[in-house]
C-alpha positions as CSV (number, residue, x, y, z in Angstrom):
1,X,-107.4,64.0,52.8
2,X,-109.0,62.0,55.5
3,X,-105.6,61.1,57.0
4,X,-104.8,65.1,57.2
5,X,-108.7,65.4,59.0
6,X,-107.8,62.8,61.7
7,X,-104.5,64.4,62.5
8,X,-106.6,67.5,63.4
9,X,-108.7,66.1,65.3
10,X,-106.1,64.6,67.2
11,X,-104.3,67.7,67.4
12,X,-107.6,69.6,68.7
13,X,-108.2,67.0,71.3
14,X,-104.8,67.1,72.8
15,X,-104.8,71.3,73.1
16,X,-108.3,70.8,74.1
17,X,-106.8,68.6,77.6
18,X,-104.0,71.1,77.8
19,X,-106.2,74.2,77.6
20,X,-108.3,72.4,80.7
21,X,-104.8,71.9,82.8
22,X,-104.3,75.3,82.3
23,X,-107.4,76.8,82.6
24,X,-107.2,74.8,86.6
25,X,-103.6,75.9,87.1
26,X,-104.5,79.8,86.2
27,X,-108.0,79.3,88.8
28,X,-105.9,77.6,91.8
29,X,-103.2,80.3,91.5
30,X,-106.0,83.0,91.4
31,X,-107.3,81.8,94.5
32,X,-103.9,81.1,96.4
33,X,-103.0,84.8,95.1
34,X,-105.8,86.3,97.0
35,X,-104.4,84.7,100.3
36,X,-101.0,85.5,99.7
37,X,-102.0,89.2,99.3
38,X,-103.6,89.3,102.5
39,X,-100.4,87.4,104.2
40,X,-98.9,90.3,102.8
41,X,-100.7,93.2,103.6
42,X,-100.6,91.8,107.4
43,X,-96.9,91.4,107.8
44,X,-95.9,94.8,105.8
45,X,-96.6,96.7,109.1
46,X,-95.3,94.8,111.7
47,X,-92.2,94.4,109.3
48,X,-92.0,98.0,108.7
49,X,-92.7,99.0,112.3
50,X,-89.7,96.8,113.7
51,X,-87.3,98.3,111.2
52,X,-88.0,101.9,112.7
53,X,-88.1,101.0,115.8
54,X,-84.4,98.7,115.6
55,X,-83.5,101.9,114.2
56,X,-84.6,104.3,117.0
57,X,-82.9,102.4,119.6
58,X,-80.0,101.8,117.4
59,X,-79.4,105.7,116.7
60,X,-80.9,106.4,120.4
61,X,-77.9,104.6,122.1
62,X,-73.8,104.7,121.5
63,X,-73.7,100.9,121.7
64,X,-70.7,99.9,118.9
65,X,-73.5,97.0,117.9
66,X,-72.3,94.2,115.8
67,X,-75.6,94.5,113.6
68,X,-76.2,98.1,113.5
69,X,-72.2,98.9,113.1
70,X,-70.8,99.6,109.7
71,X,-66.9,98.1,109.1
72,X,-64.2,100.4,108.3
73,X,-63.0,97.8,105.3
74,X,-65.9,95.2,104.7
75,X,-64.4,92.4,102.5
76,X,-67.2,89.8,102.9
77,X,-71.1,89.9,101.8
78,X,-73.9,87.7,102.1
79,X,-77.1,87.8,99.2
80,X,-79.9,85.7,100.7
81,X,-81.5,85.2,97.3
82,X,-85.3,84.7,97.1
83,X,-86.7,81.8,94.0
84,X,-89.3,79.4,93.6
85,X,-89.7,75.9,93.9
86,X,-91.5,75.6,90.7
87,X,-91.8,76.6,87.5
88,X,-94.7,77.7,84.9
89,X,-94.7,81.3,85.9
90,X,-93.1,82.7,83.3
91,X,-90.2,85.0,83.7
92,X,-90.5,84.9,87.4
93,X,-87.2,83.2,88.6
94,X,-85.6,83.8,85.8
95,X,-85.7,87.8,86.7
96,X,-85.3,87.9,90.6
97,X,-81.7,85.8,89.4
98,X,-81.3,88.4,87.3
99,X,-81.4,91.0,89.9
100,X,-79.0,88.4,92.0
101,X,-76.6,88.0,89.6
102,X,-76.2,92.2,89.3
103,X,-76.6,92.8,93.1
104,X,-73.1,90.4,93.0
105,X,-71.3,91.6,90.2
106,X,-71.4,95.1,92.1
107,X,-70.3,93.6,95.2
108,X,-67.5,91.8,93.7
109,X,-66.3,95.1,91.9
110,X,-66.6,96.7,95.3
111,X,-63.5,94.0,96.2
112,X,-66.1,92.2,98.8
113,X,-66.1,88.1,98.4
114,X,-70.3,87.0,98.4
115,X,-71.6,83.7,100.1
116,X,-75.1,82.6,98.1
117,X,-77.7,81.5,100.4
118,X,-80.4,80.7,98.0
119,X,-84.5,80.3,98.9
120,X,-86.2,77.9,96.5
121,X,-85.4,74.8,94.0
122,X,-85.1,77.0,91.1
123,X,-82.2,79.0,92.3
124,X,-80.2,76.4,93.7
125,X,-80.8,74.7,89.7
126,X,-79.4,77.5,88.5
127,X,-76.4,77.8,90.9
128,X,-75.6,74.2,90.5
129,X,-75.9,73.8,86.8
130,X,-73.1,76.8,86.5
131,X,-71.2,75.1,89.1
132,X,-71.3,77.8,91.4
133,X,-70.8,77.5,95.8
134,X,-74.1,77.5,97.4
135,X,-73.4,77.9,101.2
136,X,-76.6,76.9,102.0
137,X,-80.4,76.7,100.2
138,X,-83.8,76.1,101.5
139,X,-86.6,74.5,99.6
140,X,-89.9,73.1,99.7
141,X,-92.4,75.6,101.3
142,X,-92.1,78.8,99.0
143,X,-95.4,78.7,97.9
144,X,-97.2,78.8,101.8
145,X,-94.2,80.0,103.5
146,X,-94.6,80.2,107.5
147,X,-92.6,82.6,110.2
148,X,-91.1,79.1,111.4
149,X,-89.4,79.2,108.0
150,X,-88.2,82.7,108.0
151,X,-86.5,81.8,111.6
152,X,-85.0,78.6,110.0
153,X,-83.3,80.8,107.4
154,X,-82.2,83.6,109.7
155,X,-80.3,82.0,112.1
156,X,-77.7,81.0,110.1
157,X,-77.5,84.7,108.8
158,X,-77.1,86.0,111.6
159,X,-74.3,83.7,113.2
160,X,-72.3,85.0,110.2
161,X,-73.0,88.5,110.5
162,X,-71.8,87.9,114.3
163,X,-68.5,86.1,113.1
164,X,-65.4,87.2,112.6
165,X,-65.2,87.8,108.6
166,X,-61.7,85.3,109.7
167,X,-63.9,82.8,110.6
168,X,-65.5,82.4,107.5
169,X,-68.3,85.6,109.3
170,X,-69.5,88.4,106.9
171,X,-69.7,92.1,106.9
172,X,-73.2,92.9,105.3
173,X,-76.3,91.2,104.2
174,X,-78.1,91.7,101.3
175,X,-81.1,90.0,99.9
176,X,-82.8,89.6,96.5
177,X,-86.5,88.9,96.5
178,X,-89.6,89.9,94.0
179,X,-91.9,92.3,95.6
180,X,-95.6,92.1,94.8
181,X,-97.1,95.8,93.5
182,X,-100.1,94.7,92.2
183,X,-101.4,91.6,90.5
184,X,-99.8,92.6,87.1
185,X,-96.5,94.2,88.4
186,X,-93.9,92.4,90.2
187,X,-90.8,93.5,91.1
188,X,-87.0,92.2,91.6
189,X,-86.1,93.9,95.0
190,X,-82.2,94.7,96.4
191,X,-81.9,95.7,99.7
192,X,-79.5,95.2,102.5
193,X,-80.8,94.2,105.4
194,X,-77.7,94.5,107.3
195,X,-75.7,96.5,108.8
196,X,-78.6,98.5,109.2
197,X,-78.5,102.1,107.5
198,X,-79.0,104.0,110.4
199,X,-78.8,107.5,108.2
200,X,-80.7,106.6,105.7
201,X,-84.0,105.8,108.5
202,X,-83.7,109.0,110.1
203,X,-83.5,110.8,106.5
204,X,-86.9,109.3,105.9
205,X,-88.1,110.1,109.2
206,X,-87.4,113.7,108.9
207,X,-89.0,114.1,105.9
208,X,-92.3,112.3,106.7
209,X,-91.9,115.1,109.3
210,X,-91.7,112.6,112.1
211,X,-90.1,113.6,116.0
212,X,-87.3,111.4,117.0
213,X,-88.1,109.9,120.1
214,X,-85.2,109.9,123.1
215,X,-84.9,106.1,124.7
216,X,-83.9,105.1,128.3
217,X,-82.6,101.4,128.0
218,X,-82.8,98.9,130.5
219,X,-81.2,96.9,131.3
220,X,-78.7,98.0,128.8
221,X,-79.2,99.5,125.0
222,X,-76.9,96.1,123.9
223,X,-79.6,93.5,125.6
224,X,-82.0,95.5,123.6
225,X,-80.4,95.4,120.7
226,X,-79.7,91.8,121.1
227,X,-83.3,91.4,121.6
228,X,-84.7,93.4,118.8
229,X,-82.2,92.5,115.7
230,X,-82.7,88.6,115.6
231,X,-86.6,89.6,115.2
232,X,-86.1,91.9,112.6
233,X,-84.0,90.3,110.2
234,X,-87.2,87.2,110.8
235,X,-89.7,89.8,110.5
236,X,-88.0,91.1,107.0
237,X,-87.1,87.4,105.7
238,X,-91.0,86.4,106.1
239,X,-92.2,89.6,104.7
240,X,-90.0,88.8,101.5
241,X,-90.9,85.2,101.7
242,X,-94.7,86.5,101.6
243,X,-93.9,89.2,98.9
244,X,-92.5,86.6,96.8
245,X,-94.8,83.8,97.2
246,X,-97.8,86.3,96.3
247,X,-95.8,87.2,93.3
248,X,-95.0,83.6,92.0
249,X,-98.6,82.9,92.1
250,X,-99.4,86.2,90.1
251,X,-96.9,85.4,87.6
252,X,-98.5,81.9,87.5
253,X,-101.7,83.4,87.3
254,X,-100.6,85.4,84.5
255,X,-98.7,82.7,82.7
256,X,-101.6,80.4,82.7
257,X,-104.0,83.0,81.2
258,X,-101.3,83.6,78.9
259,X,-101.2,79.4,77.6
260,X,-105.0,79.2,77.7
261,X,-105.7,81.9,75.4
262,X,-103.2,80.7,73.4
263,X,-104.6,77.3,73.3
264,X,-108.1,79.1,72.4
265,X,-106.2,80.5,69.6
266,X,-104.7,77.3,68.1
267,X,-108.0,75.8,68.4
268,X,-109.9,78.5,66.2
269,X,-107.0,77.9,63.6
270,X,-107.0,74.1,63.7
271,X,-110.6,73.6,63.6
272,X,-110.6,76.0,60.3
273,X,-107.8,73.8,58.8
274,X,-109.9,70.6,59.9
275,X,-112.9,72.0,57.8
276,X,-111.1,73.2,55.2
277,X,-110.1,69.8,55.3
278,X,-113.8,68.3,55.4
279,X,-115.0,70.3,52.6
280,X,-111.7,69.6,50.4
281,X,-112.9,65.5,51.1
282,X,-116.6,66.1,49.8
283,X,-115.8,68.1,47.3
284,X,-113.6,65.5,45.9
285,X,-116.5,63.0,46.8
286,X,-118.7,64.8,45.0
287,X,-116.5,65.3,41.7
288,X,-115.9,61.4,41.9
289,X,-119.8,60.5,42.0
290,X,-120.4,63.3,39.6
291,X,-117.1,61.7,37.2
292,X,-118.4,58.5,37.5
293,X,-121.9,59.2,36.8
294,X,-120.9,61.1,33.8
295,X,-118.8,57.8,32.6
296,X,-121.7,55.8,32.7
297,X,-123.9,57.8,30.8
298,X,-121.1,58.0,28.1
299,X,-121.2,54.4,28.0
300,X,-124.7,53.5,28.1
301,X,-125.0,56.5,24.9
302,X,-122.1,54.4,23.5
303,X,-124.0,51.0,23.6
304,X,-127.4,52.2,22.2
């Protein structure tokens, strides 16, 4: 039985060290959480205030805009797709790809080809391991992303949209991302950045009740459109990089909690098998000393 106790011991020690890694892992992604949130909550506006107003001068003007303008026959899509660099936040990645993997399948019945441009080390894992064409992946900063990021991603999104769908260009651009509700609800987002739906915007504007403005343009409504469109696919890349770096570090969050409590737990139940253990080892102790005491007084009655 003493072998069985040192086995527990060993066994409580080593949860003990992991319950202490996770215990740090779940207080440094509360604290990065906190700052992601208010990343967050200061680029919602600005991103949500470019979109209308892209959309005022885009339905304001007659400008045939290669950004705003729907194709008669799209046959090409893009799906920026949103992951993490790293794991140990539970089913984080593994929904967002989820909501990827749908978002395409839909395309694809829709008779549209889809080029992958992935965010984040986890996605591109996942890509690769099934063998599937990446056109191009960004990695390394998805925890503390920065607007210098969102530009780096953009550009080439937009030099497709601008191509010829001949040329290897595409006809929309969708993108998959995790959106951060609330410290215990994230969730997979869909949306299509562009074309930009131009009838859907003033649908919500109308019933918020809101006046549509009338725009002159100079120098041209084009050049302002030119102007405004590169900054608001940035602006909604880096509010989805934000949304989705808050939410990683929720998930972790949660995911740590989750592992420490359970290491509490296992604790509890091994330390009650290590006792059990103890007592089973001096009870047997005791019934030996008792045994052999009881032997020698048989034999010392046997000698007299």
């Amino acid at each position: 039985m003493g072998a069985q106790l040192r086995v527990y011991k060993r066994r409580i020690k080593s949860v003990s060290a992991t319950k202490k890694i996770t215990r740090a892992m779940e207080m440094i992604a509360a604290s990065r959480v906190v700052k992601a949130q208010r990343q967050v909550a200061a680029s919602t506006p600005y991103a949500t205030e470019l979109t209308r107003a892209v959309g005022a001068v885009a339905k304001g003007s007659t400008t045939q805009h290669a950004l705003t303008t729907e194709s008669d026959n799209p046959t090409r899509a893009a799906v920026l797709l949103i992951t993490s660099d790293r794991g140990l936040a539970g089913g984080y990645s593994s929904n967002v790809i989820k909501a990827a993997e749908e978002l395409t399948e839909r395309l694809t019945r829709e008779g549209k080809e889809v080029d992958s441009y992935i965010v984040g080390r986890k996605g591109v894992a996942y890509y690769s391991f099934r063998e599937r064409k990446v056109t191009e992946s960004w990695g390394g900063f998805t925890d503390n992303p920065t607007y210098a990021d969102a530009k780096k991603i953009a550009g080439p999104l937009i030099e497709a949209v601008l191509k010829d769908t001949a040329e290897g260009g595409v006809d929309e651009l969708h993108i998959v991302f995790t959106e951060f509700v609330s410290m215990l609800t994230q969730t997979p987002v869909k949306d299509r950045l562009l074309p930009l739906s131009l009838a859907e915007k003033t649908e919500e504007q109308e019933k918020k009740g809101e006046i549509l403005p009338l725009f002159d343009f100079e120098p041209s409504s084009e050049d302002v459109l030119d102007a405004l469109l590169p900054r608001y696919v940035e602006a909604r890349i880096y509010n989805a990089l934000l949304q989705a770096a808050a939410s990683k570090h929720a998930a972790t969050r949660r995911a740590m909690k989750s592992a420490t409590d359970n290491a509490e737990e296992l604790i509890k139940s091994l330390t009650r098998l290590a006792n059990a253990a103890r007592q089973a080892d001096i009870t047997q102790e005791i019934s030996e000393i008792v045994g052999g005491a009881s032997a020698l007084a048989d034999a010392s009655a046997g000698s007299d």
